[in-house]
Structure formats: structure tokens, C-alpha cells
C-alpha positions as CSV (number, residue, x, y, z in Angstrom):
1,X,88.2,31.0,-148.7
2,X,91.1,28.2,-148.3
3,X,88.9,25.5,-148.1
4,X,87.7,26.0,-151.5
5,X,91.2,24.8,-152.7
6,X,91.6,22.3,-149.9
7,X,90.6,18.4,-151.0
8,X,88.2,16.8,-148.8
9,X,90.4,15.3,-146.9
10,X,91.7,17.7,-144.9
11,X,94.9,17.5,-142.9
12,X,94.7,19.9,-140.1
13,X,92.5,20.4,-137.6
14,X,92.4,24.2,-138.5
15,X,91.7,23.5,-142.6
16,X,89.0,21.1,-141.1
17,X,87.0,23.9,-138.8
18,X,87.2,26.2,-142.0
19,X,85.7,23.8,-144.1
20,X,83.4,22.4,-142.2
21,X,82.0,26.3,-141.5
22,X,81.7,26.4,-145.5
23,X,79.8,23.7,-145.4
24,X,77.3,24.5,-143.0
25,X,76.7,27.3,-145.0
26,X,76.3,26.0,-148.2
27,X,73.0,24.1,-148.1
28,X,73.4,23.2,-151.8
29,X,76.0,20.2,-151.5
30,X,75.2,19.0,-148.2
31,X,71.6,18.6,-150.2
32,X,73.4,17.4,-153.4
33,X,75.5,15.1,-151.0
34,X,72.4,13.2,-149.3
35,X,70.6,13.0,-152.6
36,X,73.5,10.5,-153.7
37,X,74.6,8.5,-151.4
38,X,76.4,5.9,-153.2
39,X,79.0,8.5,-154.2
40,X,79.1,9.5,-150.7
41,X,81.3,7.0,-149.3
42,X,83.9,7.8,-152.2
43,X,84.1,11.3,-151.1
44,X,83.3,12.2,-147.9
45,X,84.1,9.1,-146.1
46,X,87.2,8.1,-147.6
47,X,89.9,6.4,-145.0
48,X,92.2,9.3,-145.7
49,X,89.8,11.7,-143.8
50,X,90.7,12.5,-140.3
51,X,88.3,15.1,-138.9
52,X,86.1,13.0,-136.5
53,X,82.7,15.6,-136.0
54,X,82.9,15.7,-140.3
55,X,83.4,12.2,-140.7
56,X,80.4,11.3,-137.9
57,X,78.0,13.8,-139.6
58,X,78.6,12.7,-142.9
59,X,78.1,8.4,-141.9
60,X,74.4,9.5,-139.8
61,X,72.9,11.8,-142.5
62,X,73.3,8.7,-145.0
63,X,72.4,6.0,-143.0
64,X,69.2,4.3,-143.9
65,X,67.4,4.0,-140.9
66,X,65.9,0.7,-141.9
67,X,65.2,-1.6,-144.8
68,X,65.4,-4.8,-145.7
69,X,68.6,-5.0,-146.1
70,X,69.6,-3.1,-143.0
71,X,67.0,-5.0,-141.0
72,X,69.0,-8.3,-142.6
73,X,72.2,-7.4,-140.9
74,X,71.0,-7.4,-137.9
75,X,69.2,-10.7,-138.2
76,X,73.0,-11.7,-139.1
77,X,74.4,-10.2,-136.7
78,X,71.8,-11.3,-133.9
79,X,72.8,-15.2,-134.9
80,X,76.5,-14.3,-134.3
81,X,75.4,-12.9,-130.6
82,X,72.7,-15.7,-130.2
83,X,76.1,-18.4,-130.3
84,X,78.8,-16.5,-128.1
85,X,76.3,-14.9,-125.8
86,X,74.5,-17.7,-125.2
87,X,77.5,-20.2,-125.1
88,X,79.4,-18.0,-122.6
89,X,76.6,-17.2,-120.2
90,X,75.7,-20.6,-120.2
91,X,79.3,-22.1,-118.6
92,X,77.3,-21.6,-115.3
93,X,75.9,-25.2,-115.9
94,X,78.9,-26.6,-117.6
95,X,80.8,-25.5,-114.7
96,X,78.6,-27.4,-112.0
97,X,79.3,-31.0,-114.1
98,X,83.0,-30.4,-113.7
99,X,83.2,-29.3,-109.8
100,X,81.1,-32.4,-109.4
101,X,83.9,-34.4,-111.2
102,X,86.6,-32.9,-108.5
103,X,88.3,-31.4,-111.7
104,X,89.3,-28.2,-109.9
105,X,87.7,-25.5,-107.4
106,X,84.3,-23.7,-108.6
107,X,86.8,-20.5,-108.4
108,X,89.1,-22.3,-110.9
109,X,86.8,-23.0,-113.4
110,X,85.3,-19.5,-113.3
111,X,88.3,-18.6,-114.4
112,X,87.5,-20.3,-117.8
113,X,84.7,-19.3,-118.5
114,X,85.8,-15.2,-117.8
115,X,88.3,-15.7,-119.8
116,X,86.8,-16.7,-122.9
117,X,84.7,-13.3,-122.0
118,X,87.7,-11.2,-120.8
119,X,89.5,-11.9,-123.9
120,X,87.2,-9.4,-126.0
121,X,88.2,-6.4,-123.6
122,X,92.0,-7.2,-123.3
123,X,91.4,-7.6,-127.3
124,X,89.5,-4.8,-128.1
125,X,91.9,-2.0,-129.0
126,X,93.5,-4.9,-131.5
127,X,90.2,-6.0,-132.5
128,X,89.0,-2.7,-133.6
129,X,92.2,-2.2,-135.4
130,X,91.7,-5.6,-137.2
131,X,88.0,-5.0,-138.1
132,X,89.2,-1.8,-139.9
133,X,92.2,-4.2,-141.7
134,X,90.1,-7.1,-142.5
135,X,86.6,-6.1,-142.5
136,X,83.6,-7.0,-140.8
137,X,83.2,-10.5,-143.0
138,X,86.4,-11.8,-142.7
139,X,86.3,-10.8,-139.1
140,X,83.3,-12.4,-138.3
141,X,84.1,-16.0,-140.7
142,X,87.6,-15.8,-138.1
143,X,85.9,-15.4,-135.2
144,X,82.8,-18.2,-136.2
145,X,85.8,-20.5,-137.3
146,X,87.8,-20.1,-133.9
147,X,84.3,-20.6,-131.6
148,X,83.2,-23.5,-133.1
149,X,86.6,-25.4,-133.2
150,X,87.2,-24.5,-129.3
151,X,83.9,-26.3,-128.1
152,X,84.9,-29.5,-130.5
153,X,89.1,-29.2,-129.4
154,X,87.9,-28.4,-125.5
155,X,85.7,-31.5,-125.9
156,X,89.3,-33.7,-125.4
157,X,90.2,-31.5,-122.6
158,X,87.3,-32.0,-120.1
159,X,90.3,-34.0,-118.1
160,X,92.5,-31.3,-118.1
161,X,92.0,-28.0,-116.2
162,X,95.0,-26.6,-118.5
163,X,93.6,-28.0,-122.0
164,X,90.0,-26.4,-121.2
165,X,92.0,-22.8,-120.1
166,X,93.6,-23.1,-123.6
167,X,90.2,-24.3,-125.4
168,X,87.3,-23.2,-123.8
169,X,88.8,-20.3,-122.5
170,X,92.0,-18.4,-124.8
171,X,90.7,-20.0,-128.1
172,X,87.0,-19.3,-127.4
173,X,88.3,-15.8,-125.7
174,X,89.2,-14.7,-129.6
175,X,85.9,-15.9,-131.6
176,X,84.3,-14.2,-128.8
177,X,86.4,-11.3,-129.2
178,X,85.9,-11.1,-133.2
179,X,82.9,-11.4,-133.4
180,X,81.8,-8.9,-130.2
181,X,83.1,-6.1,-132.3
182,X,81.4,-7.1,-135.2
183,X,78.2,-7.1,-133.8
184,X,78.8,-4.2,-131.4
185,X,79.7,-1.7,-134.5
186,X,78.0,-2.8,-137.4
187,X,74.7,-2.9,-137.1
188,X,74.7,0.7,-135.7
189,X,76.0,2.5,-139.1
190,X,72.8,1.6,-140.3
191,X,70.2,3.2,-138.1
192,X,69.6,6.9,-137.2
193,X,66.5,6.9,-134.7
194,X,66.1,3.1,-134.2
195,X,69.7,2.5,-133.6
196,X,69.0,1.9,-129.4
197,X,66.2,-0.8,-131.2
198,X,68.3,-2.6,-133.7
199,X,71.4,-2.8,-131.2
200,X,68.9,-3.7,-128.7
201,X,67.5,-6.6,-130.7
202,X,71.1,-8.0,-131.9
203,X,71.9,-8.0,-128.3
204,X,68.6,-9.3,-127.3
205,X,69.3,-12.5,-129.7
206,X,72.3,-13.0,-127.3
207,X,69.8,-13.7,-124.1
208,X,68.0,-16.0,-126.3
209,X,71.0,-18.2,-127.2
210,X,71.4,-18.4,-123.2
211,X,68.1,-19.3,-122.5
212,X,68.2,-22.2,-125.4
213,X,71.8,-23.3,-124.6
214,X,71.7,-23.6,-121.2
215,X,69.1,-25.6,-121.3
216,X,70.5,-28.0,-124.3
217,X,73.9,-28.4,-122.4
218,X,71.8,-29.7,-119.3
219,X,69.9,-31.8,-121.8
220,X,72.9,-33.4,-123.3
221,X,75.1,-33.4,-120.2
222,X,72.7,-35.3,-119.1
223,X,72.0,-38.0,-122.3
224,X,74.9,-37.4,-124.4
225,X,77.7,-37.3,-121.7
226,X,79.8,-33.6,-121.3
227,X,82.4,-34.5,-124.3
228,X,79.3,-35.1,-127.2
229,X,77.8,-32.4,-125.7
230,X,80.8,-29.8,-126.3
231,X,81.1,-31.2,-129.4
232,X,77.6,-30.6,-130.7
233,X,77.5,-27.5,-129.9
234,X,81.0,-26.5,-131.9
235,X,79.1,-28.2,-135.1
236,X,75.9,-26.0,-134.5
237,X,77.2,-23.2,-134.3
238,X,80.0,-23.7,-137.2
239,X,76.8,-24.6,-139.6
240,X,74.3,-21.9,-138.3
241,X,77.1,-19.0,-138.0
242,X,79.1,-19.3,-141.6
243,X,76.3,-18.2,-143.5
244,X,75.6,-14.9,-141.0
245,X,79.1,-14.3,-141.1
246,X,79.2,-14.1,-145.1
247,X,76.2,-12.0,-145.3
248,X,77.8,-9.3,-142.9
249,X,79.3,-6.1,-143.8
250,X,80.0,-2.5,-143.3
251,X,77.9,0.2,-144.5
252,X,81.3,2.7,-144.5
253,X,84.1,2.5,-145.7
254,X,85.8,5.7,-142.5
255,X,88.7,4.4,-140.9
256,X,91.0,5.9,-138.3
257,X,94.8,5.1,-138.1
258,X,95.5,4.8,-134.7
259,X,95.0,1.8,-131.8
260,X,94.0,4.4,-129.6
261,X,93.0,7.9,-129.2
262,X,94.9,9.2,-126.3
263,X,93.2,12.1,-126.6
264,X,90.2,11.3,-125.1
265,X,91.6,10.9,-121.9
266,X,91.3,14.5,-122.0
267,X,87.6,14.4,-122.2
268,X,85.7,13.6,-118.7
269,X,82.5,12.2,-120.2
270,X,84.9,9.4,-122.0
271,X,86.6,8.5,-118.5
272,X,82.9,8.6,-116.8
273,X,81.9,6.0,-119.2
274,X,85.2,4.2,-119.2
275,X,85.2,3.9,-115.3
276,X,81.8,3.4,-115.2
277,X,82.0,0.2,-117.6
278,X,85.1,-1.0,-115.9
279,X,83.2,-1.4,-112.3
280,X,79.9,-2.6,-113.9
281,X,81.6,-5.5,-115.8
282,X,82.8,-7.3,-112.3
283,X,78.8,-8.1,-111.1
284,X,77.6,-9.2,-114.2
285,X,78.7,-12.7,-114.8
286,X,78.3,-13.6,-111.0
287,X,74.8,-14.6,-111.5
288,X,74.8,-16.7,-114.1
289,X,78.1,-18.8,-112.9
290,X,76.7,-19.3,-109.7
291,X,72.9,-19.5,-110.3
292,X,73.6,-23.7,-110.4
293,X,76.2,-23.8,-107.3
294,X,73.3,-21.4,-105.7
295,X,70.7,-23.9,-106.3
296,X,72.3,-27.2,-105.3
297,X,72.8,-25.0,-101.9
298,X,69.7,-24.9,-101.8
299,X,68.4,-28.5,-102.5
300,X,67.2,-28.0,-105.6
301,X,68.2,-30.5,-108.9
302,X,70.7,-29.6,-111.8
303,X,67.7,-29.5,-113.9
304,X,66.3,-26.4,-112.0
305,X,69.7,-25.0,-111.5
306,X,69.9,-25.2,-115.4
307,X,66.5,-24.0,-115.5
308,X,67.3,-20.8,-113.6
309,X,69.8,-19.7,-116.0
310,X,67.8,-19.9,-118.4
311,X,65.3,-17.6,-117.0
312,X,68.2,-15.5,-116.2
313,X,69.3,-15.8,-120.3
314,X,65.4,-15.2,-121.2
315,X,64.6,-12.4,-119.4
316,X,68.2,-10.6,-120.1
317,X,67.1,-11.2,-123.6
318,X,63.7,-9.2,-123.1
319,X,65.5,-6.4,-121.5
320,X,68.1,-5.9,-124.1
321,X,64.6,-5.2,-126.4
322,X,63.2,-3.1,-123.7
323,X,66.4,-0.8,-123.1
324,X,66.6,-0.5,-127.3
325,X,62.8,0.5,-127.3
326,X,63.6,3.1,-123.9
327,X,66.4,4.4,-125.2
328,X,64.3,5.5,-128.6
329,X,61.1,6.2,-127.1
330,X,61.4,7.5,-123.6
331,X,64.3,8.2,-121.5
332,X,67.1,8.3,-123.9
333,X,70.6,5.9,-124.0
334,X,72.0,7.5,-121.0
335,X,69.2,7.4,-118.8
336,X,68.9,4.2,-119.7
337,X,72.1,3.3,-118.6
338,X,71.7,4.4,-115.4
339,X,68.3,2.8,-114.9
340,X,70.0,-0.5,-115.9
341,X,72.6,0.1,-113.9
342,X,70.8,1.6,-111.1
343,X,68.3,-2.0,-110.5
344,X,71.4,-4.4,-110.9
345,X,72.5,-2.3,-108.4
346,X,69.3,-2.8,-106.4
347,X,68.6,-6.7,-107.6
348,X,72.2,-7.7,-105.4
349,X,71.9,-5.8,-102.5
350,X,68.1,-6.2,-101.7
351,X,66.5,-9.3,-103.6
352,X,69.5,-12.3,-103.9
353,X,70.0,-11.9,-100.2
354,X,66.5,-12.1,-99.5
355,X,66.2,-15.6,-102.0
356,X,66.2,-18.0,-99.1
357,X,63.5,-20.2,-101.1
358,X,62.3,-20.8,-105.3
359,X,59.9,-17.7,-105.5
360,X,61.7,-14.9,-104.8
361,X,65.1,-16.7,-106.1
362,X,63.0,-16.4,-109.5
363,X,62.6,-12.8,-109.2
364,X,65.8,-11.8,-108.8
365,X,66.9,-14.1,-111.6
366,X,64.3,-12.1,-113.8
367,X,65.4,-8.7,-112.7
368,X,68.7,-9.2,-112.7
369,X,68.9,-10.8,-116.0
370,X,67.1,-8.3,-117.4
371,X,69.2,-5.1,-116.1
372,X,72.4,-7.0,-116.7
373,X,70.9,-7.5,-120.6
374,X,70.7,-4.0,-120.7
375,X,73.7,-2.9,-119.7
376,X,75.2,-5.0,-122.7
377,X,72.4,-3.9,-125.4
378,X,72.5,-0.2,-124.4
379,X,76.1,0.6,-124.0
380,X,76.7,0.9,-127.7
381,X,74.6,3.3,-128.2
382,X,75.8,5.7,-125.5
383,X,79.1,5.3,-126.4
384,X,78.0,6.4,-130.5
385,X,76.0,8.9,-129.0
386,X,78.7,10.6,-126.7
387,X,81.4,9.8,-129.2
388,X,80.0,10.2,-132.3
389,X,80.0,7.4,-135.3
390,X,83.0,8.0,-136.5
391,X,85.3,7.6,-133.2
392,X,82.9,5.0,-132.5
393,X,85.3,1.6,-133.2
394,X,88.1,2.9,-131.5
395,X,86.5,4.7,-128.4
396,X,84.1,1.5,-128.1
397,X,87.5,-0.6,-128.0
398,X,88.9,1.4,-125.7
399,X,86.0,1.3,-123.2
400,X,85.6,-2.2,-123.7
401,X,89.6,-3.1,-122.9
402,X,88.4,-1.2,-119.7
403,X,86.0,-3.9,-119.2
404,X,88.7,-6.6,-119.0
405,X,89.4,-6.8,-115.0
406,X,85.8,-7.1,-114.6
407,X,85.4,-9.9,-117.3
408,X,88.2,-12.0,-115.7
409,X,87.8,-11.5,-112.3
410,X,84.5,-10.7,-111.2
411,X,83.3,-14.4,-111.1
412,X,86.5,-15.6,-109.9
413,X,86.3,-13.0,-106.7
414,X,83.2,-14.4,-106.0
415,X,84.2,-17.6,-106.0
416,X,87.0,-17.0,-103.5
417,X,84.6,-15.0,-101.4
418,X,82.4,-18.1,-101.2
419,X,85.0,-20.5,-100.7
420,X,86.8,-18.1,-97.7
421,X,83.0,-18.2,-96.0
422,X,82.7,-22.1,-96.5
423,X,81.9,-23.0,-99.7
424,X,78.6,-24.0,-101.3
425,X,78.2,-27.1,-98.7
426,X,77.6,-24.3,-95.9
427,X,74.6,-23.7,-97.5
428,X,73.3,-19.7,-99.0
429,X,74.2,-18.1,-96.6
430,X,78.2,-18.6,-98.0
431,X,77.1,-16.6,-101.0
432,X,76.3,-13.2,-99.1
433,X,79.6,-11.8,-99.0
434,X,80.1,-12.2,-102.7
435,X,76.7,-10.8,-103.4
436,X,77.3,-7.9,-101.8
437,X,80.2,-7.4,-102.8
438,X,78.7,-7.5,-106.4
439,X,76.2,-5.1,-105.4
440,X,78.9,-2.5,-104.3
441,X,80.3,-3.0,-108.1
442,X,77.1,-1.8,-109.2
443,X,76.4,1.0,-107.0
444,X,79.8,2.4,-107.6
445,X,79.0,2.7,-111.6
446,X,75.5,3.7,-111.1
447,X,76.7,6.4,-109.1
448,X,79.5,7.5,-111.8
449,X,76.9,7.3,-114.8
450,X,74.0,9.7,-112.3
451,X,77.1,12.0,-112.3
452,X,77.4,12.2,-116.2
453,X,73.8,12.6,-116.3
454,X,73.9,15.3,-114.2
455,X,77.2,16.7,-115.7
456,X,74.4,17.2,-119.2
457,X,71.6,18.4,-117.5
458,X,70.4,18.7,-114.3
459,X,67.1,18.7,-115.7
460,X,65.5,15.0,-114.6
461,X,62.8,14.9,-116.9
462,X,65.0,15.2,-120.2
463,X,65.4,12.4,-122.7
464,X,69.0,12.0,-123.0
């Protein structure tokens, strides 16, 4: 009877239980509550609220599922992923111009590029806290802004290992950053039963922009010389990305007060996924940073070493899609996960040793570019899933800081490992210690996300 008198915003954990009872019996105005959705935002998902499982309920029985303008913010969304995916995975070639310039060590200027990708973890419990301050617009204008003027200022650095660190890496770092959360949280509160697909396909436009880039950088490297080349690509991406930026915004309005949520350190299925994610992160970028090093190993021109990783960038794009349409329509997020997870795992250990000529070099490039996509399109959705939409921001920051050591120093402990075993003028065989290494990563995780499965059901043939 006390929650009759309480205001929807309850204040205790106890007023919210009772409440919440009352209003899974009163089938009236939860009807009267979907009916108007407008007013919903106003009253059920006011910032003031602070009972997660009401708060999450409330956001997924309103949320559209589709529409034109749902279906837009991910097409906005998408061109935001298109630019700092595809940029970031695409330092691989950038990378090879400036170890053949004696600039510094191919372990150096991994470091670069993982930063401007470590950044978003080491950022991500403030960047969540900022997209509840600023909003996903101004967020993502910010984060468009600071991308596009680190290629153009990292275009006077390509001299200086220290300028490119503070351009191409710590400036690019926070774009990348900004505009990581946006995507990652947005387009979600929209969709119900097509969320895995409409994450999937934002993230999908991310393997696209690596596939495309990689291949322009070559292209201008090679006629426009490596500073026009940076600087092109900050002017792209400044016109192309302003306009998605605008258009992008937040379906609710439910906002939580704190950086993080200590509490769910208390919960194992958070610290499965948060260990999980941590390990995963150190194999992923090893591919794509060293596809071109691997190549010219190998004999093989820039052009193909280029080429490669933008097969990689292709086909991770096509399995972002392809976990999103899984993850709906057959197994589930978190068997998807550890599918993903489970052939990355696989791709290192068995196929990139086995690469010794073009073919089978090509098929790991495809299958591990496309479990590697995966990982990054279908995390999302396990984390909303498990979480629920309303911890969503902050336990998807918290996961993500996790994914910081991986960011900045998987590529760079590869590096070492293949500079320890003689560098790339030994030939492939240089690379196998990294590799497997990498592969270990991935095995580790694999086996932590099997474990959560199991912890659900032990049931194999259940979508989940």
C-alpha cells in the first residue's frame, strides 16, 4: 500500500521492490503507459530514478523496434564507425611507410596506433559519464572534431615519433573514445528483437571503412606522398562525419549518477564478461598491424600487403552483419560470443601458422577478420542483455576500461616477440611466437565465456 503514496521515483531499494510488485499487478497503467509513449520518458524514465530492473523495463517496452527514423540513427551512427574503425584498423599500412623511413621500431609505432584505440577503454568510465552530461550530439560533434584535426595536426609530425604519439595517437585516442560510446549505446535503445542486427550493422560499417581506407592510404601514400595523404583523410572525414553527428541522439532521457557501479563486482556474470573482454582485446589488433610487415616477409609488394588488410577490414565487416543476424535468429548474443571468440581462437593457432604462401594467408585473413568483427559488433548486445538497458552505459564503460591493456599492448607484445625472434628480415617464421601467443589470448576468453554459457544452462541447444 506505500507505494501508492510514493512518487515514481523511488529512493530505496525496498520502496522500489514494493512498487514494482504493484505494478506487475496492475495491468491497466503498464497498458496506459505503452499506449503513450511520449509521456513516458517524463515519467518513468526521468534521471531522478534509480531502480535499474524498473528503469530497463520501462526503456525496452517503448522502444520502437524499427522505423525510419530508428533505422536513420544507425545509418548515422554506422558513418561515425565507418571513420574511426576504419582509420584505426588501417595504421597497419601507415605503419609499414614509416618503419621503411627508419622512423622508429615496428614495436614503436604499434604503440600509436593502440593508443589511439586504448584511449576509448582507459576513457570509458569518463566517457560514459560525459555522454550522460553532454549528450549523444554534442558528444559525437567533439569526438568528429578531435578525429579529423589529429590526421591533418599528425600530418606535420610524420618526422617525429613524439608529435605522431601526441596526434595520431592521444588526440585521435579521444575522438575515438567519444564517438565509440556513442555508437556502442545509442543505436541499441532503439531496437527490441533486431537490436544484435542494428548493432551489428553499425559495427559492420566500421569493417567497411577498413576495407576502403586501407586501400586509399596505400593509394595516396603511394601518389600523394604520407603528409597529403594524412591530411585528406582528416578533411573527409570532418565533411562526411558533422552531418551524422548532428543528426544523432538519444531515445531516453535515464541517467545514473555514478562513474562506476561497484556493485557489480559482486555479480560473477559481470566479472566473466569483464575478464573475458580484457584477454580477448590483446589478439585482435595483431592482425591487422602486422598483415603488411607479414607480407613483405613474405616477398609480396605493399600493394598486396595493403590489399590484405583490406580483406581483413571486408570480411570483419560481413561478420559483424552475420553475428547481428546469429545473435537474432539462431544462437543467441552469448553463444555468439563464444563462437566468435571460439574461431579467433582457432584462426591463430591453426591457420596463420600454416600461411607459408598467398592462399591459405587469404583464408586466415578472412576468418579472422570476420570473428575478430564479431567480437566488436556482438559484445554490445550481451552486455545489454546481461545488464539490462538501463545499467547499460556504465556497465559497458566499465567492461570496456577493462579492455584497455589489451588495446595498448597487444600489438606492441607482438612486436617485441617478433623483434626478440629476429625481426621481419628472418622471414615468417619470426612471427610464430607472437601468433601464438595471440592464440593463447583467445583461448583463454573463449574458455571464460563457455563457462558463462554453461553457468545459464547446460543445455547446448538453447538460444541464449
Amino acid at each position: 500500500m506505500a507505494s501508492s503514496k510514493d512518487p515514481v521515483d523511488t529512493k530505496t531499494p525496498a520502496e522500489a521492490e514494493v512498487e514494482l510488485s504493484v505494478l506487475n499487478r496492475a495491468p491497466t497503467r503498464s497498458t496506459t503507459t505503452l499506449a503513450e509513449p511520449a509521456s513516458a520518458p517524463q515519467t518513468e524514465l526521468t534521471p531522478t530514478s534509480t531502480d535499474p530492473l524498473e528503469a530497463s523495463r520501462a526503456i525496452d517496452a517503448s522502444a520502437p523496434d524499427g522505423g525510419w527514423h530508428a533505422w536513420a540513427m544507425v545509418g548515422c551512427c554506422a558513418m561515425l564507425g565507418f571513420w574511426f574503425v576504419g582509420v584505426t584498423y588501417s595504421w597497419g599500412v601507415l605503419q609499414t611507410t614509416l618503419v621503411e623511413r627508419h622512423l622508429a621500431p615496428a614495436s614503436t609505432l604499434a604503440f600509436v596506433g593502440s593508443i589511439a584505440v586504448s584511449m576509448l577503454s582507459f576513457m570509458a568510465i569518463l566517457n560514459s559519464r560525459i555522454l550522460m552530461s553532454l549528450g549523444a550530439r554534442k558528444m559525437a560533434v567533439i569526438g568528429t572534431v578531435l578525429m579529423s584535426f589529429s590526421q591533418i595536426f599528425a600530418s606535420f609530425t610524420t618526422r617525429n615519433i613524439g608529435g605522431l604519439f601526441v596526434t595520431a595517437g592521444v588526440m585521435m585516442g579521444f575522438g575515438v573514445g567519444f564517438c565509440f560510446m556513442v555508437i556502442s549505446i545509442t543505436p541499441a535503445q532503439y531496437f527490441t528483437t533486431k537490436r544484435g542486427t542494428a548493432v551489428g550493422l553499425v559495427y559492420a560499417a566500421g569493417g567497411l571503412g577498413g576495407a576502403v581506407i586501407s586501400l586509399g592510404l596505400e593509394a595516396g601514400v603511394r601518389n600523394l606522398g604520407l603528409e597529403w595523404t594524412f591530411r585528406l583523410v582528416g578533411l573527409v572525414m570532418l565533411v562526411t562525419c558533422l552531418p551524422a553527428a548532428w543528426y544523432v541522439k538519444e531515445r531516453t532521457t535515464v541517467v545514473r549518477k555514478e562513474f562506476v557501479d561497484w556493485s557489480l563486482f559482486r555479480n560473477l556474470d559481470f566479472i566473466v564478461l569483464f575478464v573475458s573482454g580484457a584477454l580477448a582485446t590483446f589478439p585482435l589488433f595483431v592482425p591487422p598491424f602486422f598483415l603488411p610487415l607479414y607480407a613483405q616477409s613474405m616477398h609480396l609488394s605493399g600493394t598486396t600487403g595493403a590489399a590484405l588488410v583490406c580483406v581483413f577490414n571486408f570480411s570483419s565487416a560481413i561478420g559483424r552483419i552475420a553475428t547481428g543476424f546469429l545473435s537474432d535468429r539462431l544462437l543467441g548474443p552469448l553463444n555468439t560470443l563464444f563462437a566468435v571468440l571460439f574461431i579467433t581462437c582457432l584462426s591463430l593457432l591453426v591457420l596463420w601458422p600454416s600461411s607459408v604462401s598467398l592462399a591459405p594467408l587469404i583464408i586466415f585473413v578472412l576468418v579472422n577478420g570476420a570473428s575478430s568483427g564479431g567480437f566488436f559488433a556482438i559484445m554490445p548486445t550481451v552486455v545489454n542483455n546481461i545488464m539490462g538497458s538501463q545499467r547499460m552505459t556504465v556497465a559497458f564503460g566499465m567492461i570496456v576500461t577493462g579492455w584497455g591493456g589489451g588495446y595498448l599492448m597487444g600489438a606492441p607484445i607482438a612486436g617485441y616477440l617478433l623483434a626478440a625472434y629476429g625481426g621481419q628480415d628472418r622471414g615468417i617464421v619470426a612471427y610464430r611466437p607472437a601468433v601464438f601467443w595471440a592464440g593463447g589470448m583467445a583461448a583463454g576468453a573463449a574458455f571464460l565465456v563457455a563457462f558463462l554459457r554453461w553457468r545459464k544452462s547446460p543445455h547446448l541447444m538453447i538460444k541464449m
